[in-house]
N, C-alpha and C positions, 0 to 999 in steps of 0.2 A: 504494500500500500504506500501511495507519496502522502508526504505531507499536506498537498494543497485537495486530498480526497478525503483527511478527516472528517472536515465541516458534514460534508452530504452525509457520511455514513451516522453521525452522529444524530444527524436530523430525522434520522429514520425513527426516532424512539418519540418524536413529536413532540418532546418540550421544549421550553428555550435551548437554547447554544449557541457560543459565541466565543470567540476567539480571547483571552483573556481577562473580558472584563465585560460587563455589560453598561451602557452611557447612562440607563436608569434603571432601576429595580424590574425584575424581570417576575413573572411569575411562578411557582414553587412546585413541585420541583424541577432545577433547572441543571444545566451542564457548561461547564467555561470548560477551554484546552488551553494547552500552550508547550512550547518546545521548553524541553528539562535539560539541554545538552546532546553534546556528540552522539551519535551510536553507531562508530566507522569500523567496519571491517579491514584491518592491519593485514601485509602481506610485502614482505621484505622490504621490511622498515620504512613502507610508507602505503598513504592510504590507499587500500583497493578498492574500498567502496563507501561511498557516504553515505551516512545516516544519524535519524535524530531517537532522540527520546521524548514521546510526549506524555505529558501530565493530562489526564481527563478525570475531571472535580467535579463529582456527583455535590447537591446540594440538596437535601431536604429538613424540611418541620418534624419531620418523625425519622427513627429509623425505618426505612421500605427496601425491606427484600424483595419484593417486586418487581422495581424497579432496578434494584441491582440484580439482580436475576434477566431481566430485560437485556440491559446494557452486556452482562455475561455472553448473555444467547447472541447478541450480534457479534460481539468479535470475535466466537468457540465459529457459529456458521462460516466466517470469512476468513477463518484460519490465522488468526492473532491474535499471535501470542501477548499475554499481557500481567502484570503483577497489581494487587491488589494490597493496599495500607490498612490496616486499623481505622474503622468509623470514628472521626472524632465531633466533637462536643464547641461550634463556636461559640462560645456565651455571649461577646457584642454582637453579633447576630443572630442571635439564637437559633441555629441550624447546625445540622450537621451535614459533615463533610465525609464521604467517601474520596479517596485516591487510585488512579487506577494508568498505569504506565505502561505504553506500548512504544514498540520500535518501530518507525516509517523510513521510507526512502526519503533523498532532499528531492 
């Protein structure tokens, strides 16, 4: 998958999303991404393939295993690979935050 196919695949699950930030409060629950760094495959001391890490930041008012179950089934169907964080607890937001990292082409 490239980078610039996150957006659409993400929009499949039909709630907001948007590329790091949203300009006003978005409605709940919603999805921001963003690039986390490198993820280049190395091959005689120099890069053979570039690639990133992206951060996709589940947000909701409750924990919803539903919805991370949702988000799971799309990228288990599209074959991406991905690690998942500890739900945390924002308290100036009152939300929580899911983490979830995958590797794209640039």
């Amino acid at each position: 998958m490239k980078f610039n196919e996150v957006f659409s695949l993400l929009k499949q699950l039909n709630i907001p999303v948007a590329y790091d930030h949203f300009d006003s409060p978005p409605s709940i629950p919603f999805i921001t991404y963003s690039d986390s760094g490198s993820n280049h495959v190395y091959a005689d001391n120099s890069v053979y393939k570039r690639g990133l890490f992206v951060e996709i930041e589940l947000y909701t008012d409750k924990k919803d295993l539903s919805i991370e179950n949702k988000l799971e089934n799309l990228l288990d169907e599209r074959g991406i690979v991905y690690s998942s964080y500890p739900t945390i607890w924002i308290d100036s937001e009152k939300l929580y935050q899911k983490i979830y990292e995958i590797g794209v082409e640039n």
